[in-house]
C-alpha positions as CSV (number, residue, x, y, z in Angstrom):
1,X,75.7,266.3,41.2
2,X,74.8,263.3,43.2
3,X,75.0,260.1,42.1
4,X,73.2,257.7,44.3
5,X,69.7,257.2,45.2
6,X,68.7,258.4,49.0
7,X,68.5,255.1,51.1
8,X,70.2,253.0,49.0
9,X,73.3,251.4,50.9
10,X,76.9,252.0,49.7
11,X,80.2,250.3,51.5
12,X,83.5,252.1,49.9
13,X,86.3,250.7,51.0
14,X,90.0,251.3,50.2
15,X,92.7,248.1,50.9
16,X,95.9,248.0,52.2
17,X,97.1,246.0,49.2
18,X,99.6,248.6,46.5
19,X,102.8,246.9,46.1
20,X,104.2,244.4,43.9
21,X,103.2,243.9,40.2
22,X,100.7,245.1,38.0
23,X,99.1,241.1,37.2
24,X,98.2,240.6,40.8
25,X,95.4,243.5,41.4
26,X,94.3,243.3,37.2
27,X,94.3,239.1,37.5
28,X,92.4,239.5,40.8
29,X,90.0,242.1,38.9
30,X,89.4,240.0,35.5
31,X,91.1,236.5,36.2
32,X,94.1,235.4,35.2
33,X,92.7,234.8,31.1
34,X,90.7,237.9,31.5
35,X,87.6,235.4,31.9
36,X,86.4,235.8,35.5
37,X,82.5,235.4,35.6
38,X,80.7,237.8,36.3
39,X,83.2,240.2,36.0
40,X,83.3,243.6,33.2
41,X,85.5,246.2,32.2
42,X,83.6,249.6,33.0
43,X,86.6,251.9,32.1
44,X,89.9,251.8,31.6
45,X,92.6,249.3,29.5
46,X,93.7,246.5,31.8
47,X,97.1,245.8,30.1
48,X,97.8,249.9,30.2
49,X,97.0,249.8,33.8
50,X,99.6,246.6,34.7
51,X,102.1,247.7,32.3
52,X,102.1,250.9,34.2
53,X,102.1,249.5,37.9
54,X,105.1,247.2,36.8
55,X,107.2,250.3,35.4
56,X,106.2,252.5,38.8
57,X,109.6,253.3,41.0
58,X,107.7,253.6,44.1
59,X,106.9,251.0,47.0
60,X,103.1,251.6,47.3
61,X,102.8,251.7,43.5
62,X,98.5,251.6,43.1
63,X,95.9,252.1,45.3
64,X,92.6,249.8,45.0
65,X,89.1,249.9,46.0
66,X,85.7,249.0,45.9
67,X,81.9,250.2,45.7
68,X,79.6,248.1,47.1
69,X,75.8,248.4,46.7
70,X,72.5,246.7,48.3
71,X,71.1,247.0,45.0
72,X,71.9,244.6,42.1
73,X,71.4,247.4,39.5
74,X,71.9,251.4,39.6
75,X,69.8,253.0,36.7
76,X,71.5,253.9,33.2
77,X,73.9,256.3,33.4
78,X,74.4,256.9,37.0
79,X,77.2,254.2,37.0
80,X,78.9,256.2,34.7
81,X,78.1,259.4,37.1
82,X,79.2,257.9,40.5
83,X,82.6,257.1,38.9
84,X,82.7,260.8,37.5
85,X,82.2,261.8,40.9
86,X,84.4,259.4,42.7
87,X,87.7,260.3,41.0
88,X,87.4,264.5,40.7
89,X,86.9,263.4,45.3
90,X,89.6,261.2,45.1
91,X,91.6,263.1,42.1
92,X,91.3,266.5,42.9
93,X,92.6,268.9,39.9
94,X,94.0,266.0,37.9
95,X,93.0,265.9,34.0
96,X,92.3,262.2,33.1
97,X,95.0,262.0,31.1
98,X,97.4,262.6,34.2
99,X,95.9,259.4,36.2
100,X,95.0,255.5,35.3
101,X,91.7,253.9,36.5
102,X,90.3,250.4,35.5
103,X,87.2,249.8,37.1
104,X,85.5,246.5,36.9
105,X,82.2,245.6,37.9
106,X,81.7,242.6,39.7
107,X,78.3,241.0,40.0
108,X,79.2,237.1,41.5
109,X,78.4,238.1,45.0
110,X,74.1,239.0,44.2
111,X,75.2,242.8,44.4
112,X,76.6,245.5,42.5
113,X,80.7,246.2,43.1
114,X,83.0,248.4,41.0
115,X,86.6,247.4,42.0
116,X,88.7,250.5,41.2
117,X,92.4,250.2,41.0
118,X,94.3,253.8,40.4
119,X,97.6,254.5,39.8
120,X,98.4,258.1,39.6
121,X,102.5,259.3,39.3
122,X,101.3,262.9,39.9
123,X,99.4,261.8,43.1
124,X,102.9,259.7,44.0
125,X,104.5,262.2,43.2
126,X,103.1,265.2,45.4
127,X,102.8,262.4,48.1
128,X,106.6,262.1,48.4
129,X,107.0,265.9,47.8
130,X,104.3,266.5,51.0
131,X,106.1,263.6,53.0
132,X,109.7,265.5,52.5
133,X,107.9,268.7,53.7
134,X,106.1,267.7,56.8
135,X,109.9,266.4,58.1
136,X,111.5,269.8,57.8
């Protein structure tokens, strides 16, 4: 299934960022009063998604993100596709219900981005399990 028109630019990139609390990537996303202009809650509960961060026992406790497009609209529906698509690639054989997402579109810079932030304890989970491995 794709999910993006042939031609039309798209910058993913992932950040370094991960640690600390949950109110520094979901402020960032939204603002600190949840009033950021330009900015809109695509998927995903924003409190859930701090609350969760905050209670996380590991170091690198979220990973964050963007899409990036040249055009300043995608057609109905295929936002809702490329994010589909995006976390069964970046997910792999997770249900939803075993990972958080909040993606926010952001639309103050004249293009299209969705920020993603993830937090996954299965992902961190087999993470540390393949890091233990790969030392034995």
């Amino acid at each position: 299934m794709r999910c993006w028109k042939k031609g039309v630019p798209m910058i993913v990139k992932f950040h370094a960022r991960g640690r600390g609390g949950g109110s520094g990537p979901v402020d960032y996303l939204l603002g600190k009063e949840r009033n950021r202009e330009g900015a809109s809650v695509l998927q995903g509960k924003p409190e859930e998604v701090r609350e969760l961060i905050d209670a996380s026992p590991y170091a690198k406790k979220y990973t964050s993100g963007v899409l990036s497009f040249a055009e300043a609209d995608l057609p109905l529906g295929q936002c809702e596709k490329l994010m589909e698509s995006f976390e069964r690639v970046l997910m792999p054989g997770l249900d939803k219900d075993q990972y958080s997402v909040l993606w926010v579109e952001h639309r103050d810079k004249g293009r299209l981005s969705g920020q993603v932030s993830r937090l996954s304890q299965q992902v961190e989970r087999l993470s540390v399990q393949l890091s233990r491995l790969s030392r034995q």
